[in-house]
KETI-854559 format. One record per residue (C-alpha): x, y, z. Coordinates in steps of 0.02 Angstrom, whole numbers, padded with zeros to 5 digits, always signed. Each point is the difference from the previous one (the first is absolute). Layout:
# KETI-854559
XYZ...
# end
This chain:
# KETI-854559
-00802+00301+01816+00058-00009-00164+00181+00029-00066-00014+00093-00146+00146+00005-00144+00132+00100-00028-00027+00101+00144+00065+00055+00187-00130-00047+00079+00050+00115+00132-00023+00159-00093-00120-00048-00117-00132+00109-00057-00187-00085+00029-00041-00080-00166-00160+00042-00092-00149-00118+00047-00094-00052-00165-00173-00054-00001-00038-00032-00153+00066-00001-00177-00065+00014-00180+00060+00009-00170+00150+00133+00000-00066+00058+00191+00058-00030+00180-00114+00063+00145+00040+00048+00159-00127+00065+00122+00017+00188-00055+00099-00019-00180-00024-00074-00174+00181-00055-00058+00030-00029-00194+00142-00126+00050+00144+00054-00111+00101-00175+00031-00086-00124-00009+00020-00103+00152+00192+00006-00035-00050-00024-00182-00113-00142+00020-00177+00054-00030+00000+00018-00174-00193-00008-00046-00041+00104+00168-00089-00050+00133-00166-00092+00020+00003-00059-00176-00177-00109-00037+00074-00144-00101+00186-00010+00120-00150-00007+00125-00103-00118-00071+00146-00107-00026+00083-00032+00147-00183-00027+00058-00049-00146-00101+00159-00082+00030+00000+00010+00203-00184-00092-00010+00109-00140-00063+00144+00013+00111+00143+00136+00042+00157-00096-00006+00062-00163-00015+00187-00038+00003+00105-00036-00139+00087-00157+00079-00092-00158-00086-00138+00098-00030-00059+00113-00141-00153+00100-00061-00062+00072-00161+00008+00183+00046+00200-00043+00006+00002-00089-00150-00086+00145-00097+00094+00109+00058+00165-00083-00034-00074-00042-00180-00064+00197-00018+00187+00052+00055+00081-00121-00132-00094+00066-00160-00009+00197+00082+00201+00023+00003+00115-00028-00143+00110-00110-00042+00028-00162+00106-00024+00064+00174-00109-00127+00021+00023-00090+00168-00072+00111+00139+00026-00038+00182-00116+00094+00138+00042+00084+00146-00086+00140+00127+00095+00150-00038+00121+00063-00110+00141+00024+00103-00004-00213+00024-00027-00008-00189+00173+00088-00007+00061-00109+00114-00047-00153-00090+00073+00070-00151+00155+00029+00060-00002-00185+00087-00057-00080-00176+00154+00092-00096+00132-00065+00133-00071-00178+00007-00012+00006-00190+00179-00036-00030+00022-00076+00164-00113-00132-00079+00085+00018-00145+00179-00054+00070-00091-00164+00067-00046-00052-00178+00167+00039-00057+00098-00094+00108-00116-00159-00070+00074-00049-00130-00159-00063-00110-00068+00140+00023+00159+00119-00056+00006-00105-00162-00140+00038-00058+00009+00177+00040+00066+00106-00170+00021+00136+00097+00141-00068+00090+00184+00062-00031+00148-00080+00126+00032-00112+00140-00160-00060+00092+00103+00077+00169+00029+00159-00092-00180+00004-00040-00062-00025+00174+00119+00110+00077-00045+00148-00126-00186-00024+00054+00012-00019+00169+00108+00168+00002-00162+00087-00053-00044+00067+00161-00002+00207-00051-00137+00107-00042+00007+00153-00101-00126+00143+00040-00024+00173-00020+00053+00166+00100-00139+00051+00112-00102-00165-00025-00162-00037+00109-00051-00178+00007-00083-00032+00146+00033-00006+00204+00022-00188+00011+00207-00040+00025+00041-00055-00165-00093+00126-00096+00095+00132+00116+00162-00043-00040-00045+00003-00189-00076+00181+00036+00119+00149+00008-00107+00134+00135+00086+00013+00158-00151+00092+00052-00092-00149+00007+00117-00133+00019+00140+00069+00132-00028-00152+00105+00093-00092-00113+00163+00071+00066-00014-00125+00153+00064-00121-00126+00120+00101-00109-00010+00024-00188-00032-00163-00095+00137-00022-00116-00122-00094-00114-00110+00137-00046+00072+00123-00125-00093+00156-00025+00033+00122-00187-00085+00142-00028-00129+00024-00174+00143+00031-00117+00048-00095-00122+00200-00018-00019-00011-00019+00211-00131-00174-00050+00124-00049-00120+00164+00028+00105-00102-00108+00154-00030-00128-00117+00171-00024-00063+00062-00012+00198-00139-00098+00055-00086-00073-00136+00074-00166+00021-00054-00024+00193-00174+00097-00018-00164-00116+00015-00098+00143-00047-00053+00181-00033-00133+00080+00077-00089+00166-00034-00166+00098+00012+00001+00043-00182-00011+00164-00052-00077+00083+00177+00084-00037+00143-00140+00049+00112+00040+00003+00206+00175+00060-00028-00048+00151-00075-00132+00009-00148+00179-00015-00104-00031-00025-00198+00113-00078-00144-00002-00051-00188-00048-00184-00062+00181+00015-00094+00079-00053+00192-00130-00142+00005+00054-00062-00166+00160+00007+00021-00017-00081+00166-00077-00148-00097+00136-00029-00121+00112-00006+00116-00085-00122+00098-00009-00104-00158+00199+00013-00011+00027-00040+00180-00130-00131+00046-00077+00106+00096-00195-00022+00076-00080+00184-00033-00128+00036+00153-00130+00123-00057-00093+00077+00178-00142+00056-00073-00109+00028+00187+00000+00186-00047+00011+00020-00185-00107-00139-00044-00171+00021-00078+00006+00162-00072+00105+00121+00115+00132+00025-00128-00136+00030-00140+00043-00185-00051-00097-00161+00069+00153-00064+00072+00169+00051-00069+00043-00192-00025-00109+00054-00175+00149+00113-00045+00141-00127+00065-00017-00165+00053+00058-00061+00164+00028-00181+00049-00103+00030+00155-00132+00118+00043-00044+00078+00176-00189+00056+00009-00096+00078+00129-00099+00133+00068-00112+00050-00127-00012-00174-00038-00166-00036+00102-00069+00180-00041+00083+00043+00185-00148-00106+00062+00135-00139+00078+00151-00023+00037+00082-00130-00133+00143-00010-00107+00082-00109-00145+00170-00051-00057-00030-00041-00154+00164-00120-00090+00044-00027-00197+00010-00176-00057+00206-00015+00016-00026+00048+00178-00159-00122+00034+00079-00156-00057+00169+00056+00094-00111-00074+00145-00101-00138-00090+00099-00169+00049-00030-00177+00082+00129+00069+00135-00109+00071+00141+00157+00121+00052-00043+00108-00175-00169+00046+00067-00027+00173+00050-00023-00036+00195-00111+00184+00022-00179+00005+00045-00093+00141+00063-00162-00043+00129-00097+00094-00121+00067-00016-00171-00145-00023-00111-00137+00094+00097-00170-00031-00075-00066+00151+00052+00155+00103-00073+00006-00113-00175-00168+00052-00030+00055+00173+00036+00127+00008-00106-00106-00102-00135-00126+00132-00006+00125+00138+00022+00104-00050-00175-00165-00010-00079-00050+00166+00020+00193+00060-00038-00024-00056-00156-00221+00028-00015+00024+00173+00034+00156+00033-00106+00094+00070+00143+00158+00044-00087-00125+00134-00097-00031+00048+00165+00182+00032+00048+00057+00071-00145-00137+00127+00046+00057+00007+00177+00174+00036-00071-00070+00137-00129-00087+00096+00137+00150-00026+00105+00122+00075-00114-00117+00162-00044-00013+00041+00186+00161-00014+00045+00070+00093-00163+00109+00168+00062-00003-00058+00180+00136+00052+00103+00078+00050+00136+00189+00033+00092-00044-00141+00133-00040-00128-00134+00146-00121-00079-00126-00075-00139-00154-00036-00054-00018-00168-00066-00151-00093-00089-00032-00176-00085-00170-00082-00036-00078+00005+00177+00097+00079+00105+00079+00175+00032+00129+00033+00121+00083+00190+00077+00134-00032+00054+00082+00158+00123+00163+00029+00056-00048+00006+00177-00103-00121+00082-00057+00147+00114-00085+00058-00133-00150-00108+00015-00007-00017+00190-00192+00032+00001-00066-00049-00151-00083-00123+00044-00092+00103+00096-00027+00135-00102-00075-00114-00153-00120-00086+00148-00079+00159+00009-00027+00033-00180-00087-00186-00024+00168-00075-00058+00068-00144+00074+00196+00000-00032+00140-00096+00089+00167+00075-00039+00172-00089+00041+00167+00092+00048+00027+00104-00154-00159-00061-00118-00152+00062-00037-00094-00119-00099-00156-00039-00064-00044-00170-00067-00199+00012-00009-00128-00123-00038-00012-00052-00178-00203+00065+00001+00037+00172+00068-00082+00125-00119+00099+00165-00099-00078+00105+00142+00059-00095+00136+00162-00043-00055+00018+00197-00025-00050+00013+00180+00140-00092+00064+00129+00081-00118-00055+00199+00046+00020-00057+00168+00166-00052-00019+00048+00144-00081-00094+00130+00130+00107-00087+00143+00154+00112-00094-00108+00145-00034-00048+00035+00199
# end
């Protein structure tokens, strides 16, 4: 039998059989579901879309997969090349992996080794001398880089379910079963507010390796919302403390904040993409590093080499995928289509209240109710099945993050039911 996620298993509720799926749709034997999520905000051109089809077609009459190790394949190459002129600046240097939760991983592995590696050249002393960047002793230098072993990361962060990205998340209703091991003195969480960032950096800043947020929407622990001034901010003061700045973009990226990725706004030294990545055909993922971070790596000494290397890194089938799905992101102009999403979003959800609802928040593609009781949406789910919605809330969230082709009239569908829930 299967085990499914985030579930008792014992008490859980039989899940929804689908038989088929199209566009915006998900069919069950008896209901047609406009799936308001996405696929956990995945399947941004919908489902059964001709040319993601046609795609991942042509490729697997060539082959599927073939692994990374020694061996590589043009699908991966174009890709890799597509990803290096699509996002700005030098994030240039993308390495593949099978879901974003190991992207994060990898991430956080690169940052650590990064001055790790960086110690090793200091202590030789060629290479010091010819490093301007140097300041003191060649022991001080090591020393101060191999005391990099912190990470910074935000207040109610969701990176993944893999170890590492748990202890960088903050949800202890996801990751409680980290308390066999105690809190990790490494990992230092601050909240979205500036003078908190600043007074963590002046503490820490010296023994952090890196800083890693979901800019802008921090999606799993809780829909939450802030302003690009905390990103900003967060960047300068990497700058001041030599500090890598970890963008996880699995969520936000193409489109879901209204901007392709919000690397466009502020530019990380390493990117985290997923999800929507392959059009939620596949699961894939990329870390994607800036030059300074690449060649922190690139060395005749084997021990600087990023020793990672998922089974699947580099799927054919899902670098097709995600080849055809950035063409159509950008074809069909689908920020246009967000910004509408976002308009239509706003409208219907103008003058909505009601005394069991905190706040109603909204950015780009995604809107989020968020109650004061989680009892409050104990049979939603429900509910919305039987008004052709498909909806998935979480503890105290009721969110909508809908495919990126969903009409005005659909879209309004899923938003009056939302509302109706508090109008019973």
């Amino acid at each position: 039998m299967i085990w499914y996620p985030y579930a008792q298993m014992k008490t859980l509720p039989a899940p929804y059989k689908i038989i088929n799926a199209e566009g915006v749709y998900l069919y069950t034997e008896d209901r047609k579901l406009i799936d308001s999520v996405s696929s956990w905000w995945s399947v941004i051109h919908g489902y059964k879309n001709p040319e993601m089809d046609q795609a991942i077609i042509a490729q697997v009459k060539k082959f599927s997969h073939v692994m990374l190790g020694g061996l590589t394949h043009q699908t991966a190459l174009d890709l890799a090349e597509k990803l290096q002129t699509w996002l700005p600046g030098d994030l240039n240097y993308s390495f593949f992996s099978d879901s974003g939760s190991v992207a994060v991983e990898v991430a956080l592995k690169m940052a650590l080794q990064y001055y790790m590696n960086r110690s090793k050249k200091e202590r030789n002393p060629a290479v010091a001398l010819n490093n301007v960047h140097c300041a003191g002793s060649l022991d001080e230098m090591s020393r101060s880089q191999q005391e990099r072993t912190m990470v910074l990361a935000l207040e109610h962060a969701y990176h993944g379910d893999t170890f590492k990205a748990m202890e960088v998340g903050d949800d202890e209703d996801y990751h409680f079963v980290l308390e066999a091991y105690g809190k990790n003195r490494n990992i230092i969480h601050v909240p979205t507010e500036i003078d908190e960032l600043e007074k963590a950096f002046a503490v820490y800043g010296e023994r952090l390796n890196s800083f890693i947020v979901e800019p802008l929407l921090q999606g799993a622990g809780g829909m939450r919302m802030y302003d690009v001034s905390f990103l900003q901010r967060a960047r300068e003061l990497c700058d001041q403390y030599d500090v890598l700045l970890i963008f996880d973009e699995v969520a936000t990226g193409f489109g879901r904040t209204g901007n392709r990725v919000v690397a466009d706004l502020v530019l990380p030294d390493i990117i985290v993409l997923g999800k929507a990545l392959t059009g939620g055909y596949i699961g894939h993922a990329v870390t994607v590093a800036n030059r300074k971070v690449y060649h922190g790596f690139y060395d005749d000494d084997p021990s600087c080499a990023l020793m990672h290397g998922p089974t699947f890194m580099g799927n054919a089938l899902a670098c097709s995928a995600a080849l055809k799905s950035i063409e159509l992101f950008e074809r069909e102009d689908y920020l246009s289509k967000i910004k509408r999403i976002e308009e239509v979003t706003q409208r219907e959800m103008e003058g909505f209240s009601d005394p069991r609802v905190k706040e109603v928040r909204i950015m780009g593609g995604c809107v989020c109710i968020e109650v004061h009781d989680p009892e409050t949406l104990r049979g939603y789910q429900r509910f919305a099945y039987e008004r052709g919605v498909f909806s998935r809330p979480f503890l105290k969230y009721l969110y909508a993050m809908v495919p990126y082709i969903i009409t005005d009239e659909e879209l309004v569908k899923v938003l009056m039911t939302m509302k109706e829930w508090f109008r019973r």
